[in-house]
C-alpha positions as CSV (number, residue, x, y, z in Angstrom):
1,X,80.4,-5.2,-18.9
2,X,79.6,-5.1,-15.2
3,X,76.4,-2.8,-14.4
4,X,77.6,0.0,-11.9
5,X,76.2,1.7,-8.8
6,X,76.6,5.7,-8.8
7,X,75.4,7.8,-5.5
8,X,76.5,11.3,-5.1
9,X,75.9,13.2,-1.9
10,X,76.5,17.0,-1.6
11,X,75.4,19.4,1.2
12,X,74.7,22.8,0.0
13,X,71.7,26.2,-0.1
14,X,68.7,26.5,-2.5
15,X,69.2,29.3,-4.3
16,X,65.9,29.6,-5.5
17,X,62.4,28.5,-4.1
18,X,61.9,25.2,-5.2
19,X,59.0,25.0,-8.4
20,X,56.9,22.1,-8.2
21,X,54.4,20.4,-11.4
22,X,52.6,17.7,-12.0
23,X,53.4,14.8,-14.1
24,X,50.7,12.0,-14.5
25,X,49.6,11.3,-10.8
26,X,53.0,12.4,-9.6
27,X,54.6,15.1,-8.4
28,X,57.9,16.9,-9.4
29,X,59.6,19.6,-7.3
30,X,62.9,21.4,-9.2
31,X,65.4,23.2,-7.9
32,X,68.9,23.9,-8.0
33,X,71.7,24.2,-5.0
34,X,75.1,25.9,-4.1
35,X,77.9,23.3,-3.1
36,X,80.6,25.5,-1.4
37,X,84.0,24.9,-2.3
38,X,87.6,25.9,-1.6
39,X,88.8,29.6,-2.1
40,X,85.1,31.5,-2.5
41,X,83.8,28.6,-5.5
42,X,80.7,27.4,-5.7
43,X,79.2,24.6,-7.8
44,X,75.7,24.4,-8.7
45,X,73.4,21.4,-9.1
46,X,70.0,21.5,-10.5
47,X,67.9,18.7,-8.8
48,X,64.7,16.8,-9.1
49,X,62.9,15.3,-6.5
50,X,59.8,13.0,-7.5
51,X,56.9,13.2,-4.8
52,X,58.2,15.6,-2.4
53,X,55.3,15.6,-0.5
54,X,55.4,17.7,2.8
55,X,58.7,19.2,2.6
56,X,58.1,21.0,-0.3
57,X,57.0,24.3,1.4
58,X,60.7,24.4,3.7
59,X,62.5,23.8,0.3
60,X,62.5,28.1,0.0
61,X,65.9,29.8,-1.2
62,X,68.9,29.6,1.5
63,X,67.7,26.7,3.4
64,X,70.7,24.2,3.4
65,X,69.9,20.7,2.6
66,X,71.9,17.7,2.1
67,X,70.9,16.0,-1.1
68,X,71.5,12.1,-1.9
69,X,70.7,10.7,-5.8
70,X,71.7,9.8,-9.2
71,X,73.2,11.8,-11.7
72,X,71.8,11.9,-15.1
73,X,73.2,13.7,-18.2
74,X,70.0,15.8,-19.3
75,X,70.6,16.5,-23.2
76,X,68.4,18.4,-25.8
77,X,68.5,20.7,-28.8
78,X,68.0,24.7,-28.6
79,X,68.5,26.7,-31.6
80,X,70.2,23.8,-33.8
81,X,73.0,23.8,-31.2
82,X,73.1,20.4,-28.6
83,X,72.9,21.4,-24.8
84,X,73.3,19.3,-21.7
85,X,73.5,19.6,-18.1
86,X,73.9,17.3,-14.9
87,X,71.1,17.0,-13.2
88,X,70.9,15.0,-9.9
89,X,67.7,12.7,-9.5
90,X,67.1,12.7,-5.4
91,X,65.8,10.0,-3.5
92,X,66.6,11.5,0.0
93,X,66.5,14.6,1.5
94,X,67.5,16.2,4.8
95,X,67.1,19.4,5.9
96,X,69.9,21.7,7.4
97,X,67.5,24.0,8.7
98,X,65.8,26.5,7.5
99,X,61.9,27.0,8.3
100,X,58.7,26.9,6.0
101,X,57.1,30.2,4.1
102,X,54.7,32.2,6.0
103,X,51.4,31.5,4.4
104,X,48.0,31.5,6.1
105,X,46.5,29.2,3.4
106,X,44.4,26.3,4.3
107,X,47.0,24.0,2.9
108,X,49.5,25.2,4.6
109,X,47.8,25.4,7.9
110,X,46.7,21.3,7.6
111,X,50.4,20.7,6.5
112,X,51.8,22.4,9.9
113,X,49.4,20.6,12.3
């Protein structure tokens, strides 16, 4: 069998502030966006993005991105019953606007110079 190369691409709005943890040494930000589609739909993704690094504060509810990844199949057990979700892994990000929280935190204010 021939090993395969998957991509998906979507362009949609956080509809949450993204929640970010550490794992090891790394960093993971989650959150999940609304893909528009025809006649008032809307499909929702859950991503993950490993080391986010700066644009994790502009990654706040309704800012449209544009997300590129892999897809993985996320399965696990809850109450006996088996659950499972898509979940796209990104490995780029761009922004379609959107500006970041208003906080006058130290971190914040070394991240905006």
């Amino acid at each position: 069998m021939a090993s395969g190369f998957q991509t998906f691409v979507a362009a949609g709005n956080l509809t949450r502030d993204a929640e970010s943890r550490q794992v090891g040494e790394a960093e993971v930000a989650k959150y999940s966006i609304a893909i528009n589609g025809r006649k008032d739909r809307a499909l929702f993704l859950d991503c993950e993005q490993w080391r986010p690094g700066g644009v994790l504060p502009y990654l706040t509810k309704g800012t449209g991105v544009i997300v590129q990844g892999e897809l993985e199949l996320q399965t696990w057990t809850k109450d006996g019953e088996q659950k499972s979700k898509m979940v796209l892994n990104v490995n780029r990000l761009q922004l379609n606007g959107g500006r970041p929280k208003r906080d006058e935190s130290d971190e914040f204010a070394e991240f905006a110079r």
